[in-house]
PyMOL Python script that loads the backbone (N, CA, C, O; Angstrom):
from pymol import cmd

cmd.read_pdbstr("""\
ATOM      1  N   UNK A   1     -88.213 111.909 -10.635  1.00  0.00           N
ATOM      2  CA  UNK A   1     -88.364 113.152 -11.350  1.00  0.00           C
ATOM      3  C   UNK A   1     -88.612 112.828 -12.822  1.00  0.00           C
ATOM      4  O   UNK A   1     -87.611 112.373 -13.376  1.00  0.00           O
ATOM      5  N   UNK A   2     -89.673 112.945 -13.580  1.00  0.00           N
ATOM      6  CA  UNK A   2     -90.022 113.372 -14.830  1.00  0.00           C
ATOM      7  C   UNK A   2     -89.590 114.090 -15.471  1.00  0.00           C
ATOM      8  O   UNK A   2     -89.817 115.273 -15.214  1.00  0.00           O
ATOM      9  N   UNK A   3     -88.681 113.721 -16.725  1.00  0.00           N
ATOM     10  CA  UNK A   3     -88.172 114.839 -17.868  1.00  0.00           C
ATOM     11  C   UNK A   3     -89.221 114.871 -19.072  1.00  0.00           C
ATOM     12  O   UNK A   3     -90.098 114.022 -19.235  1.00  0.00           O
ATOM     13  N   UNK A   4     -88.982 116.053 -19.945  1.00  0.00           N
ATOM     14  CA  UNK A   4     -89.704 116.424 -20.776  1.00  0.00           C
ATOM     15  C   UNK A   4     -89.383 115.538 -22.095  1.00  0.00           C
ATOM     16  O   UNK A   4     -88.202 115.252 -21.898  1.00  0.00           O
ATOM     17  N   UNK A   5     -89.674 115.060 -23.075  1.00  0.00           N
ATOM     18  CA  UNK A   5     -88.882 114.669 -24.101  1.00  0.00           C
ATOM     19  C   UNK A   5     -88.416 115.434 -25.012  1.00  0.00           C
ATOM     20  O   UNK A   5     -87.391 115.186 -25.647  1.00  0.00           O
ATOM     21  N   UNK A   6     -89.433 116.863 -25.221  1.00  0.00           N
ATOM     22  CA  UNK A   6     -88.607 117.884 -25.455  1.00  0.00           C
ATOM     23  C   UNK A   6     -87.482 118.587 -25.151  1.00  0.00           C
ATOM     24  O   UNK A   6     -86.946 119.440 -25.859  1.00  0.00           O
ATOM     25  N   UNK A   7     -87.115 118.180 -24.005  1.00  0.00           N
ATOM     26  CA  UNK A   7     -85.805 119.244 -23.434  1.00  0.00           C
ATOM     27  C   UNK A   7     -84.774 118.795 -24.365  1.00  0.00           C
ATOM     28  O   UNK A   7     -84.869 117.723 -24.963  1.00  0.00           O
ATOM     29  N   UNK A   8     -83.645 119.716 -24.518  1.00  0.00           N
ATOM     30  CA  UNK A   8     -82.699 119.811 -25.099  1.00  0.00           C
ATOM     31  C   UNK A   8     -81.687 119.207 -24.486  1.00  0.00           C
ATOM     32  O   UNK A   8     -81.647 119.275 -23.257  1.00  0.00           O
ATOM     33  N   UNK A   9     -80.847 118.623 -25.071  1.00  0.00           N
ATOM     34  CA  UNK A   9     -79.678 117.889 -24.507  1.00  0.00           C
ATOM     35  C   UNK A   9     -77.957 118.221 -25.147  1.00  0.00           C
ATOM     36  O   UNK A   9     -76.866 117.794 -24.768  1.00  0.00           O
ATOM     37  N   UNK A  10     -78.298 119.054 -26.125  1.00  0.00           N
ATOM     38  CA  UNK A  10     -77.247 119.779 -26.573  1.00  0.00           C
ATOM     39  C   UNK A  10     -77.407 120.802 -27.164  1.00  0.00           C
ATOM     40  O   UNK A  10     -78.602 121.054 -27.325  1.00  0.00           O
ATOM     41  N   UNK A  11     -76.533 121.738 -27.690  1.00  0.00           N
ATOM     42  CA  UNK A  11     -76.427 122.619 -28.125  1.00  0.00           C
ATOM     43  C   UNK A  11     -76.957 122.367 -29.736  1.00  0.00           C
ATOM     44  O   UNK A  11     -76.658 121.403 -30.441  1.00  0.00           O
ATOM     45  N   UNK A  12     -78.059 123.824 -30.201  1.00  0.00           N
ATOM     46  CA  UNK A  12     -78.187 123.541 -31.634  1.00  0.00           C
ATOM     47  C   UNK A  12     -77.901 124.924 -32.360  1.00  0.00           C
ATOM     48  O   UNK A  12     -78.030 126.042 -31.861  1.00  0.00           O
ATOM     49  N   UNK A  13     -77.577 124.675 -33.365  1.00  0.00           N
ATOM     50  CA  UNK A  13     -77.457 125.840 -34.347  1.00  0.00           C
ATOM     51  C   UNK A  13     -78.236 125.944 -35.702  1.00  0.00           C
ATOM     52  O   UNK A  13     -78.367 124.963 -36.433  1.00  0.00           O
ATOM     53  N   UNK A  14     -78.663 126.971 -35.953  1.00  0.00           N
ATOM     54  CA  UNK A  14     -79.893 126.932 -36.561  1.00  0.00           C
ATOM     55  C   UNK A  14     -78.623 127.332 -38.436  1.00  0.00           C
ATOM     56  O   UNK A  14     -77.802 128.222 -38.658  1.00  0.00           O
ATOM     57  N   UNK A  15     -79.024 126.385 -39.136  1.00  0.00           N
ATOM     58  CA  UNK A  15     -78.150 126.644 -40.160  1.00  0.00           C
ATOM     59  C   UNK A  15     -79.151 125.601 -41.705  1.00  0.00           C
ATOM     60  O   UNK A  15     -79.774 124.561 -41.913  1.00  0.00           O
ATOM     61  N   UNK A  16     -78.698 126.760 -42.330  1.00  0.00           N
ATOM     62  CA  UNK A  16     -79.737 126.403 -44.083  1.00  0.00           C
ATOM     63  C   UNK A  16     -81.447 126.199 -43.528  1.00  0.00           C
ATOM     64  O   UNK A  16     -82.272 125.408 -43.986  1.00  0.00           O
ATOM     65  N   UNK A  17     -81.599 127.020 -42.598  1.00  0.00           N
ATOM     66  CA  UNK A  17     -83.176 127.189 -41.931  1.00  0.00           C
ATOM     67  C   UNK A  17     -83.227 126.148 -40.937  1.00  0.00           C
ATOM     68  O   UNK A  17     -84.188 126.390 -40.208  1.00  0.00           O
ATOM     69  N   UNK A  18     -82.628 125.095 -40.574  1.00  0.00           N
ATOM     70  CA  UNK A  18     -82.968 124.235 -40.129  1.00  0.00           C
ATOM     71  C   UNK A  18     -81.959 124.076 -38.876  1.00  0.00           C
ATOM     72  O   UNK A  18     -81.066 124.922 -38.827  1.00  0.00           O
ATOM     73  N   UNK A  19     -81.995 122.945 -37.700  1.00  0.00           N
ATOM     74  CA  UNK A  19     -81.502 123.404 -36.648  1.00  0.00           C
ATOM     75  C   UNK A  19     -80.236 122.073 -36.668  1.00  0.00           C
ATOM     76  O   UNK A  19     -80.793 121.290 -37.438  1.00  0.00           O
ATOM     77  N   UNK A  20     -79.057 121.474 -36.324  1.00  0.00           N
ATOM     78  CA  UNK A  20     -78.724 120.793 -36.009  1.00  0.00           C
ATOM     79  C   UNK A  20     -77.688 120.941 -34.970  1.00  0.00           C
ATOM     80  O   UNK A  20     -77.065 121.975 -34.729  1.00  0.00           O
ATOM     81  N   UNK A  21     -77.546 119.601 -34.274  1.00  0.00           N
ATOM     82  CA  UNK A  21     -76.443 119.525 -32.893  1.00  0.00           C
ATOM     83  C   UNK A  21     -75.146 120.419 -33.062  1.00  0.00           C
ATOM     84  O   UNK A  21     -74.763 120.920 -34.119  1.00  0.00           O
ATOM     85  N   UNK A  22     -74.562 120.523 -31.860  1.00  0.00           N
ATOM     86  CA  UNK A  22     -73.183 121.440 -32.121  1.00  0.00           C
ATOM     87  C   UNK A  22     -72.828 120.767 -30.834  1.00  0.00           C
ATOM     88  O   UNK A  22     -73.433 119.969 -30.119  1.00  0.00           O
ATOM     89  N   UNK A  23     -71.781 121.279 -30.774  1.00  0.00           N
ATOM     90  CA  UNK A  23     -70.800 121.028 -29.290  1.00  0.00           C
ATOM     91  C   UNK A  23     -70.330 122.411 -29.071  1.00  0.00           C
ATOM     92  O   UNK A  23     -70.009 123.236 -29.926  1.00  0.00           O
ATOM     93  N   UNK A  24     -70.343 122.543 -27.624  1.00  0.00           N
ATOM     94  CA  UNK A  24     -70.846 123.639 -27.261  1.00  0.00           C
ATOM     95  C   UNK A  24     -69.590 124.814 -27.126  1.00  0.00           C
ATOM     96  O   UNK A  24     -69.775 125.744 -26.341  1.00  0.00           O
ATOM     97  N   UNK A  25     -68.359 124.748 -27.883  1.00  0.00           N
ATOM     98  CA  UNK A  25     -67.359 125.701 -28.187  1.00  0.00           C
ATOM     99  C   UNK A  25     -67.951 125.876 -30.002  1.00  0.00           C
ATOM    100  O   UNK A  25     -67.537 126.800 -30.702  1.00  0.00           O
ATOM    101  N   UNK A  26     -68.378 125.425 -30.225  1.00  0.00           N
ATOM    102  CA  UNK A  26     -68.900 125.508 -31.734  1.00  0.00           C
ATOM    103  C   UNK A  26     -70.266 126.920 -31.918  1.00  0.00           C
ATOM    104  O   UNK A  26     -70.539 127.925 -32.575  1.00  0.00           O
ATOM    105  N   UNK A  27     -70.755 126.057 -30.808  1.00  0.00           N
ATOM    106  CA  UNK A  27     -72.415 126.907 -30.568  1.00  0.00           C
ATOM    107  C   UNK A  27     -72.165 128.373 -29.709  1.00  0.00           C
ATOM    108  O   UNK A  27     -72.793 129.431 -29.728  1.00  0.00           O
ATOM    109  N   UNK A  28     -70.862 127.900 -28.890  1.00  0.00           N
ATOM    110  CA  UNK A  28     -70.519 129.693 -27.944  1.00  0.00           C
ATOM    111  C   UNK A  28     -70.069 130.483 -29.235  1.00  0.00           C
ATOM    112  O   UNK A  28     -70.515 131.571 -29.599  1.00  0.00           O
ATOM    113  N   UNK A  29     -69.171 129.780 -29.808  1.00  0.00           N
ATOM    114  CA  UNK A  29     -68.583 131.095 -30.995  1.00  0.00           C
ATOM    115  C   UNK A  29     -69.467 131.128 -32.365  1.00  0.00           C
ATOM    116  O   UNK A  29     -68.933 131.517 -33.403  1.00  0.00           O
ATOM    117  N   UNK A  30     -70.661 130.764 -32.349  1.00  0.00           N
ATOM    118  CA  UNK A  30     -71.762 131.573 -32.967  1.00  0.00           C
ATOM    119  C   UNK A  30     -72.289 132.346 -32.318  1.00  0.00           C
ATOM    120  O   UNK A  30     -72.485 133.524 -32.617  1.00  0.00           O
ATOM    121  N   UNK A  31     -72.708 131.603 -30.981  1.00  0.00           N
ATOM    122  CA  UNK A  31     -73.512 133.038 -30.718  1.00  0.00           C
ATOM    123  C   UNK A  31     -72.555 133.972 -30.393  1.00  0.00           C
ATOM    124  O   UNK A  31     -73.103 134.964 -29.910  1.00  0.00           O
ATOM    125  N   UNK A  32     -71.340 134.079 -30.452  1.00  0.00           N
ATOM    126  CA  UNK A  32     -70.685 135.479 -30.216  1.00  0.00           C
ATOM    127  C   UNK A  32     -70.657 136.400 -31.496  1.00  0.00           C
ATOM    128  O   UNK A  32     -70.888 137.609 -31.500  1.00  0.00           O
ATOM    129  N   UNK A  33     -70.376 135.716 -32.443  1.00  0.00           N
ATOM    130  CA  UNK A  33     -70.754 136.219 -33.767  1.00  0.00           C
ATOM    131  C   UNK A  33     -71.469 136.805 -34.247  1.00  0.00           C
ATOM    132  O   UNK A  33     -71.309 137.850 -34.877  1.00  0.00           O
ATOM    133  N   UNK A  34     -72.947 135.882 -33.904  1.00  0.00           N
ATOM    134  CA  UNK A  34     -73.694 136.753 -34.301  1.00  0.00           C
ATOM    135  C   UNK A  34     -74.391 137.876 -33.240  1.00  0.00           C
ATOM    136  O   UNK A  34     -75.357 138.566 -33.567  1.00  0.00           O
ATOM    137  N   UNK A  35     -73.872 137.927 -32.189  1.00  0.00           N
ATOM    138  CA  UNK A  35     -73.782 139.335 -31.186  1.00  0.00           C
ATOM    139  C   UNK A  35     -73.237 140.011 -32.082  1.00  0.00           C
ATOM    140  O   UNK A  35     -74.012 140.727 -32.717  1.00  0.00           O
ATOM    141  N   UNK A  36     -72.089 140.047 -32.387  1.00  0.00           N
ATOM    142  CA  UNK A  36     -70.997 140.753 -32.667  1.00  0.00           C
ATOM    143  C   UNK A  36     -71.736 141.354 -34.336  1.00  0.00           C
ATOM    144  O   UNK A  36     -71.467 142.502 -34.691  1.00  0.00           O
ATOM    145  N   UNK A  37     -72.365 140.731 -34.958  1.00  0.00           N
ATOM    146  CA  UNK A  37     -73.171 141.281 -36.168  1.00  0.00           C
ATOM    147  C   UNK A  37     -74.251 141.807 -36.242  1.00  0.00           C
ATOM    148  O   UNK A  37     -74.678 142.165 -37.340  1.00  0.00           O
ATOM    149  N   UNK A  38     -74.962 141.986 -35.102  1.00  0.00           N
ATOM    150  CA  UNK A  38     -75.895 142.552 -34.500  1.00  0.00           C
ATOM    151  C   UNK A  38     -75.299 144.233 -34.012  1.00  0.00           C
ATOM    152  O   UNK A  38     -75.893 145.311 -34.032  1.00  0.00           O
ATOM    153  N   UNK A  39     -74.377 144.003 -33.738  1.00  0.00           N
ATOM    154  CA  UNK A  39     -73.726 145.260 -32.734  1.00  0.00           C
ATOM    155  C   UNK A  39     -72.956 145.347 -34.098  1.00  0.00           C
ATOM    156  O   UNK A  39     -72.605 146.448 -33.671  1.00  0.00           O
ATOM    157  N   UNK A  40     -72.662 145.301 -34.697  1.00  0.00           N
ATOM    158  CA  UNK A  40     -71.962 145.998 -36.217  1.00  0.00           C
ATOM    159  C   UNK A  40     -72.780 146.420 -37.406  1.00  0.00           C
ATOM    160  O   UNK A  40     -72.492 147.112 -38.382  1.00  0.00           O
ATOM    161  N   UNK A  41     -74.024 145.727 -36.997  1.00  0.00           N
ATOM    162  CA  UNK A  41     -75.287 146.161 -37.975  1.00  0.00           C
ATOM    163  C   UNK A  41     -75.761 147.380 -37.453  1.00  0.00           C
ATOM    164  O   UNK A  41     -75.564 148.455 -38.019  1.00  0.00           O
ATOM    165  N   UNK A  42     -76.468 147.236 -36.242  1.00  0.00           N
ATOM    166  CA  UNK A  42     -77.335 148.003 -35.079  1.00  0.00           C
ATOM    167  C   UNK A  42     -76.726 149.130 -34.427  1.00  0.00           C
ATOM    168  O   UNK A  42     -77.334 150.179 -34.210  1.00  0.00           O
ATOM    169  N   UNK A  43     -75.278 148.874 -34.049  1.00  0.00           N
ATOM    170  CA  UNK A  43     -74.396 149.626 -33.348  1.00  0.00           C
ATOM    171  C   UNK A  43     -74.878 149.121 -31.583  1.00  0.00           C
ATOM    172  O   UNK A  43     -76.029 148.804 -31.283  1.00  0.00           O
ATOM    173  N   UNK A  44     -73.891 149.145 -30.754  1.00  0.00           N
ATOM    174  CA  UNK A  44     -73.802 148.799 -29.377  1.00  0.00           C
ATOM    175  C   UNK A  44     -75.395 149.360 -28.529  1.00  0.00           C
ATOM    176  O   UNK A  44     -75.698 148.821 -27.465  1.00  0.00           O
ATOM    177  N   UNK A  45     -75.876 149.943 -28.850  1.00  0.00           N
ATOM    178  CA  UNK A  45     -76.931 150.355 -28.133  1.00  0.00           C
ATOM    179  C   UNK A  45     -78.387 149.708 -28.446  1.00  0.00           C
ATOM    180  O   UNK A  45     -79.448 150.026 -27.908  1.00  0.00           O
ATOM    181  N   UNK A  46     -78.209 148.858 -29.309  1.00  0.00           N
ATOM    182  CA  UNK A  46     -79.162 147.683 -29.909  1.00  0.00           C
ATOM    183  C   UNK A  46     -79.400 146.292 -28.797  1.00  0.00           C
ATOM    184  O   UNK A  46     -80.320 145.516 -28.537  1.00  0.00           O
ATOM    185  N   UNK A  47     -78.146 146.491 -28.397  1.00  0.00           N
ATOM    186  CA  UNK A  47     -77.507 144.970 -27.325  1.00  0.00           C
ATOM    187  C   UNK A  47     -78.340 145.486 -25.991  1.00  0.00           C
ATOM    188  O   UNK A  47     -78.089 146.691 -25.974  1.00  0.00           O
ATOM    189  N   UNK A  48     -79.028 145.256 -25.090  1.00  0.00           N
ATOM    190  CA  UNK A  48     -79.470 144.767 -23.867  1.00  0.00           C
ATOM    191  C   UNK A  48     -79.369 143.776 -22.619  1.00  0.00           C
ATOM    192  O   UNK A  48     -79.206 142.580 -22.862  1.00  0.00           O
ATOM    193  N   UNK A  49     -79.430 144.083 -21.686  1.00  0.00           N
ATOM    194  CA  UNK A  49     -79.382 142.553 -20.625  1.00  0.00           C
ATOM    195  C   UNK A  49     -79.702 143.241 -19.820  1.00  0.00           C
ATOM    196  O   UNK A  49     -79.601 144.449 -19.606  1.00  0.00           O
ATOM    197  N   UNK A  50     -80.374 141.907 -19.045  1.00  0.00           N
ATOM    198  CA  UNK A  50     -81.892 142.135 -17.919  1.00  0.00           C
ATOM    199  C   UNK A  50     -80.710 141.005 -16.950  1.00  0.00           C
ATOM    200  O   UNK A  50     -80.607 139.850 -17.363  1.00  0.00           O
ATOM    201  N   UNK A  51     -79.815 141.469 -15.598  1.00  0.00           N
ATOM    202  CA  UNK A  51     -79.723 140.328 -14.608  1.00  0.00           C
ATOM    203  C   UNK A  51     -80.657 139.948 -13.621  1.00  0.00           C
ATOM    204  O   UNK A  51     -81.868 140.165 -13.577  1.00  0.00           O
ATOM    205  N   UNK A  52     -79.970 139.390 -12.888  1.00  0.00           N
ATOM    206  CA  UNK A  52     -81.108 138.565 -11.998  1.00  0.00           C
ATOM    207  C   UNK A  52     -80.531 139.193  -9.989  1.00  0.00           C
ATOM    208  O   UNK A  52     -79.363 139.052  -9.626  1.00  0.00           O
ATOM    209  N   UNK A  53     -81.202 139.574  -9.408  1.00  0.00           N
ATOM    210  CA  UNK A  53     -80.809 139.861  -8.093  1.00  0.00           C
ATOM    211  C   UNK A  53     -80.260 138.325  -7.261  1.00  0.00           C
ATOM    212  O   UNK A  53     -79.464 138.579  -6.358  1.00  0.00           O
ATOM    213  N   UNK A  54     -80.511 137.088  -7.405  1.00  0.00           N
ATOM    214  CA  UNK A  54     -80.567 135.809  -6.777  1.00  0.00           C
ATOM    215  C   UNK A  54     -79.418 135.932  -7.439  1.00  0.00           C
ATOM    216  O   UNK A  54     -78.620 135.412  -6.658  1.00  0.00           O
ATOM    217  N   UNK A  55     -78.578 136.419  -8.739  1.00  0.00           N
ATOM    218  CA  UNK A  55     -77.242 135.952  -8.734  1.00  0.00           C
ATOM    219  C   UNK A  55     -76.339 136.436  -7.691  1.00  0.00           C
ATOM    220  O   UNK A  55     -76.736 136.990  -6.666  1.00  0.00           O
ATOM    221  N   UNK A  56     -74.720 136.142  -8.070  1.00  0.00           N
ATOM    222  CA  UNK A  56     -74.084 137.110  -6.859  1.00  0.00           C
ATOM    223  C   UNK A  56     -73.509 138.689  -7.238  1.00  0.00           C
ATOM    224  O   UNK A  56     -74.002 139.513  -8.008  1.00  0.00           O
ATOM    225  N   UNK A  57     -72.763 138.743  -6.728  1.00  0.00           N
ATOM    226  CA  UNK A  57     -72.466 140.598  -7.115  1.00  0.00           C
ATOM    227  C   UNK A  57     -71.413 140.402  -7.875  1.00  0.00           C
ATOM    228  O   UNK A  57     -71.236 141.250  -8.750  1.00  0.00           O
ATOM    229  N   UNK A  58     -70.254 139.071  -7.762  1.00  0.00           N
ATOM    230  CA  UNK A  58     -69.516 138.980  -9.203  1.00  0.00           C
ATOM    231  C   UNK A  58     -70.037 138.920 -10.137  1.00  0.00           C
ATOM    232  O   UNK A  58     -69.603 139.588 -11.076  1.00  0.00           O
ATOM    233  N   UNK A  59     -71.266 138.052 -10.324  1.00  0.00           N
ATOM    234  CA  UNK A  59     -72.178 137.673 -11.600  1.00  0.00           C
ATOM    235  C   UNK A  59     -72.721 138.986 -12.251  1.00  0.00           C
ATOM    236  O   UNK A  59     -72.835 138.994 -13.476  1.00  0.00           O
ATOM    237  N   UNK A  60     -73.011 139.925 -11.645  1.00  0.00           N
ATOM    238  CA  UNK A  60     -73.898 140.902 -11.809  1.00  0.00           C
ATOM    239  C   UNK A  60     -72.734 141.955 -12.290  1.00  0.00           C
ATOM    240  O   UNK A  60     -73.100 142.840 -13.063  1.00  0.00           O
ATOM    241  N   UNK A  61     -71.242 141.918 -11.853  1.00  0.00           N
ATOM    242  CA  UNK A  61     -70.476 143.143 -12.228  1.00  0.00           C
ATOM    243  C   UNK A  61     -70.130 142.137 -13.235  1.00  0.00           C
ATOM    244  O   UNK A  61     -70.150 143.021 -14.092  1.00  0.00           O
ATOM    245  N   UNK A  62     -69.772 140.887 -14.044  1.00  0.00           N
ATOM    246  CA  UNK A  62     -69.064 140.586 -14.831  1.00  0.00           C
ATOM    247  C   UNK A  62     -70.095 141.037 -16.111  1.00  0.00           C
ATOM    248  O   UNK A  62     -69.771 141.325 -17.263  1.00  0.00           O
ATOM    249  N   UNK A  63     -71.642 140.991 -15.414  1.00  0.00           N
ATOM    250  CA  UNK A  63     -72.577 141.554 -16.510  1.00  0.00           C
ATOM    251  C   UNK A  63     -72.655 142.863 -17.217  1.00  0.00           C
ATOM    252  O   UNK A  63     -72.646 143.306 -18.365  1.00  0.00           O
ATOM    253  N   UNK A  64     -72.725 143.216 -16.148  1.00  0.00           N
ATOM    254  CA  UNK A  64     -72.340 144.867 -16.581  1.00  0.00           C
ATOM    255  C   UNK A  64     -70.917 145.315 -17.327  1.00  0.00           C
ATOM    256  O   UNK A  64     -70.886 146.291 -18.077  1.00  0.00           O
ATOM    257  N   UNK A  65     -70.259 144.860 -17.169  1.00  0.00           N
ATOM    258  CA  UNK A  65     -68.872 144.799 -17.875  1.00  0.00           C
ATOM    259  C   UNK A  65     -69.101 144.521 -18.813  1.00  0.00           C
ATOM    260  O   UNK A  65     -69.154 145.339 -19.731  1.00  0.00           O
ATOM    261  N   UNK A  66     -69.362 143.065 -18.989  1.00  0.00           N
ATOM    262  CA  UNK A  66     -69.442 143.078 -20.717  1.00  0.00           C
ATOM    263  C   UNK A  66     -70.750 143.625 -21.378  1.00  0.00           C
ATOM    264  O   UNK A  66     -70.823 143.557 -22.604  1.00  0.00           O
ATOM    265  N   UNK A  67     -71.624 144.077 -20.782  1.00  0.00           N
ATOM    266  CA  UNK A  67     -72.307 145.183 -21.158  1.00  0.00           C
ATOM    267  C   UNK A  67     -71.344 145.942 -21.989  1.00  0.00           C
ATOM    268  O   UNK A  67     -70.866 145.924 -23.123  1.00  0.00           O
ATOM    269  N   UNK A  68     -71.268 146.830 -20.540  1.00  0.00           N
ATOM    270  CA  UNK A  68     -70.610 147.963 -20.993  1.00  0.00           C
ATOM    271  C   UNK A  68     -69.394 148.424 -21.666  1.00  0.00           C
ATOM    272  O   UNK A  68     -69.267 149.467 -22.308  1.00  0.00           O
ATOM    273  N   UNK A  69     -67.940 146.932 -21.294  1.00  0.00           N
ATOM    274  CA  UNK A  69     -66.640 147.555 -21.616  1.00  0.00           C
ATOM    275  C   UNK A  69     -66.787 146.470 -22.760  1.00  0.00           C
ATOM    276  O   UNK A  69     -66.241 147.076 -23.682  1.00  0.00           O
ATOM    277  N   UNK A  70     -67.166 145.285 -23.273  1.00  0.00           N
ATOM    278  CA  UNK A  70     -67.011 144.492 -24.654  1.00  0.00           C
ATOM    279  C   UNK A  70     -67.836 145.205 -25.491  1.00  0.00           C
ATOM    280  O   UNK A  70     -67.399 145.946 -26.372  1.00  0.00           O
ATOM    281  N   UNK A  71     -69.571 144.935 -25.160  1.00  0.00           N
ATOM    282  CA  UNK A  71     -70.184 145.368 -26.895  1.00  0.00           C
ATOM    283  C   UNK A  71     -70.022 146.926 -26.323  1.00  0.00           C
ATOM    284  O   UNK A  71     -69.103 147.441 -26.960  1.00  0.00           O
ATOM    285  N   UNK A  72     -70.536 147.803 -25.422  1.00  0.00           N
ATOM    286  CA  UNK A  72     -70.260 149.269 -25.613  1.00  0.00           C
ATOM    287  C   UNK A  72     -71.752 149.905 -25.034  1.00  0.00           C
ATOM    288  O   UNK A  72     -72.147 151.071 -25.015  1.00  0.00           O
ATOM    289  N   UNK A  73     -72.348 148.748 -24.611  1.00  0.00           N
ATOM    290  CA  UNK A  73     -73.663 149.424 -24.559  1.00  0.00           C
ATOM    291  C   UNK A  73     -73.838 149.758 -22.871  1.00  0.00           C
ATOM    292  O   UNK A  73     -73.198 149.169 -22.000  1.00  0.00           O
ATOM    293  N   UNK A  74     -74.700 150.677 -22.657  1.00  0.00           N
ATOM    294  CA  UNK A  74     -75.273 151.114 -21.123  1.00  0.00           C
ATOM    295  C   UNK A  74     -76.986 150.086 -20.689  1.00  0.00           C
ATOM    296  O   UNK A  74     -77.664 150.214 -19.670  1.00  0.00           O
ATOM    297  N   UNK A  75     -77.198 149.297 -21.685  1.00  0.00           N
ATOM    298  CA  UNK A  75     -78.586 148.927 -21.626  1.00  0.00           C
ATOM    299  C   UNK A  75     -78.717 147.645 -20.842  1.00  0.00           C
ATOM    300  O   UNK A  75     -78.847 146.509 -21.297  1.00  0.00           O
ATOM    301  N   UNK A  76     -78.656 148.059 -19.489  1.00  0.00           N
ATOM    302  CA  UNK A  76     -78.053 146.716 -18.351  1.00  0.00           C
ATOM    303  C   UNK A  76     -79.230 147.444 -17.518  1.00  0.00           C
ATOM    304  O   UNK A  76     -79.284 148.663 -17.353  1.00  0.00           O
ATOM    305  N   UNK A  77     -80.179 146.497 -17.010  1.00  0.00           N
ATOM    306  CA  UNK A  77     -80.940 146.254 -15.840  1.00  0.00           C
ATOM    307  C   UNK A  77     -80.977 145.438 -15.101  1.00  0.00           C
ATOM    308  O   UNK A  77     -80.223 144.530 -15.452  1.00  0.00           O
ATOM    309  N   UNK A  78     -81.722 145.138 -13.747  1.00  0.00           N
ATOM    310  CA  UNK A  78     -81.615 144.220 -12.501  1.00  0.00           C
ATOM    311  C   UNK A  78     -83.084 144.130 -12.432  1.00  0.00           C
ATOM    312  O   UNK A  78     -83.773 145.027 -12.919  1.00  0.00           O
ATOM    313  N   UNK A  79     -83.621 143.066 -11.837  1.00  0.00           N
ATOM    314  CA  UNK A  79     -84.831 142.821 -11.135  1.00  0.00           C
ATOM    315  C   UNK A  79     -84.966 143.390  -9.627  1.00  0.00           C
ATOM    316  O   UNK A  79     -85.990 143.390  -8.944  1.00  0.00           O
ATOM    317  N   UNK A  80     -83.677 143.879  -9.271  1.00  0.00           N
ATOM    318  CA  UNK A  80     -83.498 144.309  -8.054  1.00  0.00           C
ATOM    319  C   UNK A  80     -84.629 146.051  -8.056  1.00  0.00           C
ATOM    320  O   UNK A  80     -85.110 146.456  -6.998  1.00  0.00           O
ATOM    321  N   UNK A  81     -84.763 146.522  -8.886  1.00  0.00           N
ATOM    322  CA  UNK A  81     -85.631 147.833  -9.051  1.00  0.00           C
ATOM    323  C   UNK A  81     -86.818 147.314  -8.922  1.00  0.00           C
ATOM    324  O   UNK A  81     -87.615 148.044  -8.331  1.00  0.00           O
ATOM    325  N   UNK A  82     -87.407 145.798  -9.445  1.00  0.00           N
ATOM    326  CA  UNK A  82     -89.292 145.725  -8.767  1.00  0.00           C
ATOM    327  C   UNK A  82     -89.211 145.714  -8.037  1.00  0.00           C
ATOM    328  O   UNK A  82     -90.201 145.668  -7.306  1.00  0.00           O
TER     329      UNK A  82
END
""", "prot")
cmd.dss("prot")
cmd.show_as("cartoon", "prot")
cmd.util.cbc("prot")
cmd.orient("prot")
């Protein structure tokens, strides 16, 4: 099997414009952050998510949950409607 040399091999965070490594409890609680400043800028109805039908039905209710009961938003779709 052939890898890319591009692929990523860790987590990066994009900081003073530029991107460097993180470890990946570093890189989860940015991106929660900056969710979380997005949805304090925007307000909860800014936030979106598209799941996937091939996941399972826990995957898909834990989505909708934090949809709906963390940031606040209703803007949750499935591929299961094409």
């Amino acid at each position: 099997m052939s890898r890319s040399l591009e692929r990523l091999t860790e987590p990066l965070i994009k900081q003073g414009g530029s991107l460097r490594a993180a470890g990946w409890d570093e890189a989860l609680e940015a991106a929660a952050a900056g969710l979380g400043a997005s949805v304090q800028r925007h307000g909860p109805q800014s936030f979106g998510m598209f799941s996937c039908s091939k996941a399972t039905n826990e995957v898909n209710f834990i989505a909708q949950k934090l949809a709906r009961a963390v940031i606040g938003s209703n803007n949750i779709d499935s591929c299961n409607r094409t």
